[in-house]
N, CA and C atoms as a LAMMPS dump frame, in Angstrom:
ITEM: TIMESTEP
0
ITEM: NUMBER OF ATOMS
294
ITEM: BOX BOUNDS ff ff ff
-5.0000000000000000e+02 5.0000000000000000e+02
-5.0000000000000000e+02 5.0000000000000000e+02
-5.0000000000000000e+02 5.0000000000000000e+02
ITEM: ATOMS id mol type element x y z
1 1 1 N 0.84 -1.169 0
2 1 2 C 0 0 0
3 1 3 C 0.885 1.231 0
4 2 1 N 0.565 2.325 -0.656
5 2 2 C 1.482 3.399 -1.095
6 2 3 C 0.465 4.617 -0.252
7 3 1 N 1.02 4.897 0.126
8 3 2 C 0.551 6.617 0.582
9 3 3 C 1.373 7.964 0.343
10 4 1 N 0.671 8.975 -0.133
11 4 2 C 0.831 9.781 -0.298
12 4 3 C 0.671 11.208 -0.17
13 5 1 N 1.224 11.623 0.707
14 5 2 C 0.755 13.165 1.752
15 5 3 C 1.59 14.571 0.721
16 6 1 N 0.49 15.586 1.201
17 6 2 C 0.968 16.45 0.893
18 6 3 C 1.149 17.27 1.29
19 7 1 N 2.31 18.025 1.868
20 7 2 C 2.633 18.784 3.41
21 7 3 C 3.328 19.842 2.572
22 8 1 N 2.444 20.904 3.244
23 8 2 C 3.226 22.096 2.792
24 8 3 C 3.774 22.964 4.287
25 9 1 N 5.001 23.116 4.247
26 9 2 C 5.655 24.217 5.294
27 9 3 C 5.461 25.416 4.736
28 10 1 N 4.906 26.515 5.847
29 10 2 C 4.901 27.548 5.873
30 10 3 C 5.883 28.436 6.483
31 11 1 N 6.297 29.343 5.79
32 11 2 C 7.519 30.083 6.401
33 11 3 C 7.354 31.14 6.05
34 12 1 N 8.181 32.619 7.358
35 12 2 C 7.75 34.053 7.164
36 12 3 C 9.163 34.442 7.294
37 13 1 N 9.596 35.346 6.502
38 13 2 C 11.118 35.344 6.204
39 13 3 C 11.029 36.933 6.099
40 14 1 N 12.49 37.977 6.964
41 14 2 C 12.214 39.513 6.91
42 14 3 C 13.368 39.647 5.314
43 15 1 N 12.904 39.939 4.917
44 15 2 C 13.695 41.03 3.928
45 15 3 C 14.672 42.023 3.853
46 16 1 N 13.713 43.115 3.96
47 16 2 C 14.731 44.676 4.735
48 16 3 C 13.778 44.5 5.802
49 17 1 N 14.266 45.987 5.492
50 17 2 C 13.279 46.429 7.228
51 17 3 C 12.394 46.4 7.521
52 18 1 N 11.489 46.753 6.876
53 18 2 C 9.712 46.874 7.042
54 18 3 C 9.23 46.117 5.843
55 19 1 N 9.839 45.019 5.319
56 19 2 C 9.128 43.971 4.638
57 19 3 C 9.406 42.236 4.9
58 20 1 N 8.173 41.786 4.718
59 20 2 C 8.219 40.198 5.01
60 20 3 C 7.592 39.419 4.386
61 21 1 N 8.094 38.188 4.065
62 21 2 C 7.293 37.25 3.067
63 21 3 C 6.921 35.978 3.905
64 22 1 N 5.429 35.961 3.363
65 22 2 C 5.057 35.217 3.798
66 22 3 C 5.302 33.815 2.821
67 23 1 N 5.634 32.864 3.219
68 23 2 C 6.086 31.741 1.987
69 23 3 C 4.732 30.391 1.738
70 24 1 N 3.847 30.473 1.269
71 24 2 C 2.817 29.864 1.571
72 24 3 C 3.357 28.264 0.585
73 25 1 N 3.934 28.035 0.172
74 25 2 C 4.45 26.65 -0.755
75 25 3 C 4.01 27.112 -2.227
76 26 1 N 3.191 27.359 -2.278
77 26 2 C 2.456 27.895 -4.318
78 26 3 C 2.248 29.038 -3.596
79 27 1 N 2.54 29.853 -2.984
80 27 2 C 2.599 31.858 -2.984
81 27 3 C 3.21 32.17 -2.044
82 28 1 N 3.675 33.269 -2.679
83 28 2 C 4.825 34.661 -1.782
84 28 3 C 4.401 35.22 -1.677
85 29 1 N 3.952 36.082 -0.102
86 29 2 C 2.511 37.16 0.177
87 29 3 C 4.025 38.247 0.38
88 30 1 N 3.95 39.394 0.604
89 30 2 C 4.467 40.59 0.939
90 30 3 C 3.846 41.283 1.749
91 31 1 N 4.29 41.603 3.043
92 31 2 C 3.401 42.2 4.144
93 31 3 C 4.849 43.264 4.47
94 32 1 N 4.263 44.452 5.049
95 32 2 C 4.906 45.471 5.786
96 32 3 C 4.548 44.943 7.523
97 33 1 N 4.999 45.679 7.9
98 33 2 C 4.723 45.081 9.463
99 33 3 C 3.497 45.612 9.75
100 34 1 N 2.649 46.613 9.146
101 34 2 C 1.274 46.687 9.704
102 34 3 C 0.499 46.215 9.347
103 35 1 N 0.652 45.363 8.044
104 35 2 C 0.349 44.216 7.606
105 35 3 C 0.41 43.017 7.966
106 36 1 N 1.11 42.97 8.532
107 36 2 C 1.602 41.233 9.191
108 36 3 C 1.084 41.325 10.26
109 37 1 N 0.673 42.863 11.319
110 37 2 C 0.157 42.924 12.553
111 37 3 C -1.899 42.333 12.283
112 38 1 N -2.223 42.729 11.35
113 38 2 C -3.277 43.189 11.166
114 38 3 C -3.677 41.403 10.464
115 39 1 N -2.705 40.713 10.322
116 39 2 C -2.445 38.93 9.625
117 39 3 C -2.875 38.511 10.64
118 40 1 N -1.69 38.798 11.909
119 40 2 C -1.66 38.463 13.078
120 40 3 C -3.06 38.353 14.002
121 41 1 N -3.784 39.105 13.849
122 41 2 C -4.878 39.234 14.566
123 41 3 C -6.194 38.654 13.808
124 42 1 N -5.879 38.308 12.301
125 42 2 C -7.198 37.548 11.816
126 42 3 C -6.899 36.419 12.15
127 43 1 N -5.983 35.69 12.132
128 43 2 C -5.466 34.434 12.683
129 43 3 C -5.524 34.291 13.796
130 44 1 N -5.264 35.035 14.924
131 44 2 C -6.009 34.918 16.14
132 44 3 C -7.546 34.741 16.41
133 45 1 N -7.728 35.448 15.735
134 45 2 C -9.868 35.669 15.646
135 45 3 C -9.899 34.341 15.169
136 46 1 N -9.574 34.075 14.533
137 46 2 C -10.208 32.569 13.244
138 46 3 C -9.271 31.048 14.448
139 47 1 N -8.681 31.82 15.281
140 47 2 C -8.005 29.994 15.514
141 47 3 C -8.484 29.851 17.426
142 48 1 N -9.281 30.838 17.939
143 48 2 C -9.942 30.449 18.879
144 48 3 C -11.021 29.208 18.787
145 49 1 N -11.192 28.513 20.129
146 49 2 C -12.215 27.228 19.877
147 49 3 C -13.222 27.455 19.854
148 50 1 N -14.298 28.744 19.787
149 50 2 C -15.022 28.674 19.318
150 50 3 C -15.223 29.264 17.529
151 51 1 N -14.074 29.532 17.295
152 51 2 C -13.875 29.463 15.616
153 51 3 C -13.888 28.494 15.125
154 52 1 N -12.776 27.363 15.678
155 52 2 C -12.939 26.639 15.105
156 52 3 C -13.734 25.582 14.932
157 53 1 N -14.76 25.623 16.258
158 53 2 C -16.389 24.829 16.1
159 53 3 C -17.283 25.269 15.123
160 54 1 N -17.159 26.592 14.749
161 54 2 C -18.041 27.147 13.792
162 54 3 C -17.543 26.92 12.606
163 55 1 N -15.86 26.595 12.345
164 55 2 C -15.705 26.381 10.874
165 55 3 C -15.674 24.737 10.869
166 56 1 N -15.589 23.828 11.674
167 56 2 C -16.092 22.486 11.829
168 56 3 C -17.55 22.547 11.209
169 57 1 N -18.199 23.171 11.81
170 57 2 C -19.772 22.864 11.829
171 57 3 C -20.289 23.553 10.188
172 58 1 N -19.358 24.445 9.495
173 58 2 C -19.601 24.949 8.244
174 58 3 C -18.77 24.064 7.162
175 59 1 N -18.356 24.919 6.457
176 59 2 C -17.622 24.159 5.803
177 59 3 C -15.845 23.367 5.371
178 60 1 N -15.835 23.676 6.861
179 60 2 C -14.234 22.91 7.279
180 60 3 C -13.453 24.172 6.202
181 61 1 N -13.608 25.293 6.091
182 61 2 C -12.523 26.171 5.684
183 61 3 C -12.85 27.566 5.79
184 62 1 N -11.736 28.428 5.768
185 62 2 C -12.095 29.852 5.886
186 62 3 C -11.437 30.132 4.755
187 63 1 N -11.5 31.644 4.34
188 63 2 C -11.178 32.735 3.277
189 63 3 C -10.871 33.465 3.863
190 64 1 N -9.169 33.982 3.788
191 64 2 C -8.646 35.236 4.389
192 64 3 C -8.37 36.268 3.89
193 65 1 N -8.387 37.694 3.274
194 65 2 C -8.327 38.414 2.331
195 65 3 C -6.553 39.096 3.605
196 66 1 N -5.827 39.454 2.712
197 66 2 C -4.652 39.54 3.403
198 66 3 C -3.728 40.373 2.351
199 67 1 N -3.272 41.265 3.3
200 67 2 C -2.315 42.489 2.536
201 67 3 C -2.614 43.157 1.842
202 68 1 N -3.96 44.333 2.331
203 68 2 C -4.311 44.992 2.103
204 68 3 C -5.779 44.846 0.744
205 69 1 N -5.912 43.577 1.169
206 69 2 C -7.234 42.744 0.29
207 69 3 C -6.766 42.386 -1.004
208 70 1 N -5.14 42.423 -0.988
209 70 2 C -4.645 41.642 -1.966
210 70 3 C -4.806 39.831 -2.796
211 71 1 N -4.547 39.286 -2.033
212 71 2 C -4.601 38.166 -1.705
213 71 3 C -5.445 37.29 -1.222
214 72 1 N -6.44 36.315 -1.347
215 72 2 C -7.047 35.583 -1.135
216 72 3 C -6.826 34.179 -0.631
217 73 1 N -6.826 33.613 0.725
218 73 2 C -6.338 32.891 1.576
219 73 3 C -7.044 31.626 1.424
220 74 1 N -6.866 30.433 0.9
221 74 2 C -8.165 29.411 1.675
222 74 3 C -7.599 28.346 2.623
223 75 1 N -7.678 28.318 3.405
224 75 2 C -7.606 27.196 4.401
225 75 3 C -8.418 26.39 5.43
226 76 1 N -7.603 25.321 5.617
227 76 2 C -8.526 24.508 6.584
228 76 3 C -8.071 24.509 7.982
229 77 1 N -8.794 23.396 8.645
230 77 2 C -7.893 23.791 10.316
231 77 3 C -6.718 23.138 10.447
232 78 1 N -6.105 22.29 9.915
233 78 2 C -4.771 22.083 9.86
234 78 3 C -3.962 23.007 9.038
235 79 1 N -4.385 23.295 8.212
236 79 2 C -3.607 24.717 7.992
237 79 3 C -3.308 26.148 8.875
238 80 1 N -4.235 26.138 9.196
239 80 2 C -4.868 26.886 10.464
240 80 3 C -4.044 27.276 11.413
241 81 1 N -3.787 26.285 11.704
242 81 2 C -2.766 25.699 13.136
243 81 3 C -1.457 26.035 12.638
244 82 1 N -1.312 25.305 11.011
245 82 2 C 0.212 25.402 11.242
246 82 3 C 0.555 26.742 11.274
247 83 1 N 0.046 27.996 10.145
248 83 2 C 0.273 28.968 9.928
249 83 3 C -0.096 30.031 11.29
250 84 1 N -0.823 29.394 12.015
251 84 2 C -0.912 30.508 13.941
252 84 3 C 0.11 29.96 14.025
253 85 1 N 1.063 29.043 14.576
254 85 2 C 2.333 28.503 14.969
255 85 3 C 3.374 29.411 14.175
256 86 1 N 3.485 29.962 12.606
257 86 2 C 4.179 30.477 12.21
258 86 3 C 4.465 31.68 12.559
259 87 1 N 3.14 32.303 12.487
260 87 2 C 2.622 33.716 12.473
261 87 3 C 3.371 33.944 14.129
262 88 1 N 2.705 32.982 15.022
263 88 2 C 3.201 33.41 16.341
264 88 3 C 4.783 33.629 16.545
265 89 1 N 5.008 32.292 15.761
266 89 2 C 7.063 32.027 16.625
267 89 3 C 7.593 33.526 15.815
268 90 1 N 7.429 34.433 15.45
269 90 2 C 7.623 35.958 14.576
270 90 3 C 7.693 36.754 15.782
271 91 1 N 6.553 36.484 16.598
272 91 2 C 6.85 37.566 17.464
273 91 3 C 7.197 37.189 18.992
274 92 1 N 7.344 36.332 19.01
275 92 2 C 8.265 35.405 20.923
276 92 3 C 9.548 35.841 20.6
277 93 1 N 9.833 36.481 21.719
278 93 2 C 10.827 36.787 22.439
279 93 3 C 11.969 35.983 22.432
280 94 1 N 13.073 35.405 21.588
281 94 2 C 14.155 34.842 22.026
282 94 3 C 14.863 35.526 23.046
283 95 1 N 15.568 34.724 23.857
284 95 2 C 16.627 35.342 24.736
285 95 3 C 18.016 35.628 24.142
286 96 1 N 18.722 37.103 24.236
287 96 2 C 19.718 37.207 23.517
288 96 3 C 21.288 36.672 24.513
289 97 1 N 22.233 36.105 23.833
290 97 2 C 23.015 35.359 24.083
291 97 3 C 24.205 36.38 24.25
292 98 1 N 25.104 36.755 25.151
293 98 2 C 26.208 37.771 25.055
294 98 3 C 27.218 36.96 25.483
């Protein structure tokens, strides 16, 4: 028996200064940081448990309009997850090493 998955990593990578890419596997989003703040917080709204009972109980996906209503998002709740995990480890605090 053969199986076959298809896993896409998501990754958010800085540029210069006030730009960041978001690396979705098939798209490169471009966010400024008040952009990525404003990412940050639909992904929060959408990955609380009672979001995600309501997108269970609909149709197992959301539509995110992102970077300035550029871009059109679709995901499910495993996507969901991975990309809050991304979005988050961006802004935790490492400890700096001297």
């Amino acid at each position: 028996m053969n199986l076959c998955t298809n896993k896409i990593i998501y990754s958010i990578t800085c540029e210069k200064r006030n730009l960041y890419q978001l690396n979705l596997g098939y798209k490169v989003i471009d966010f400024t940081f008040c952009q990525l703040l404003s990412f940050r917080k639909k992904i929060l709204l959408n990955s609380t448990p009672e979001a995600f009972e309501a997108i269970l109980e609909g149709d197992n996906y959301i539509l995110l309009l992102v970077a300035d209503n550029k871009h059109l998002i679709y995901l499910d709740v495993p996507q969901l997850i991975q990309l809050q995990n991304v979005v988050l480890s961006l802004f935790k605090k490492e400890p700096v090493l001297i």
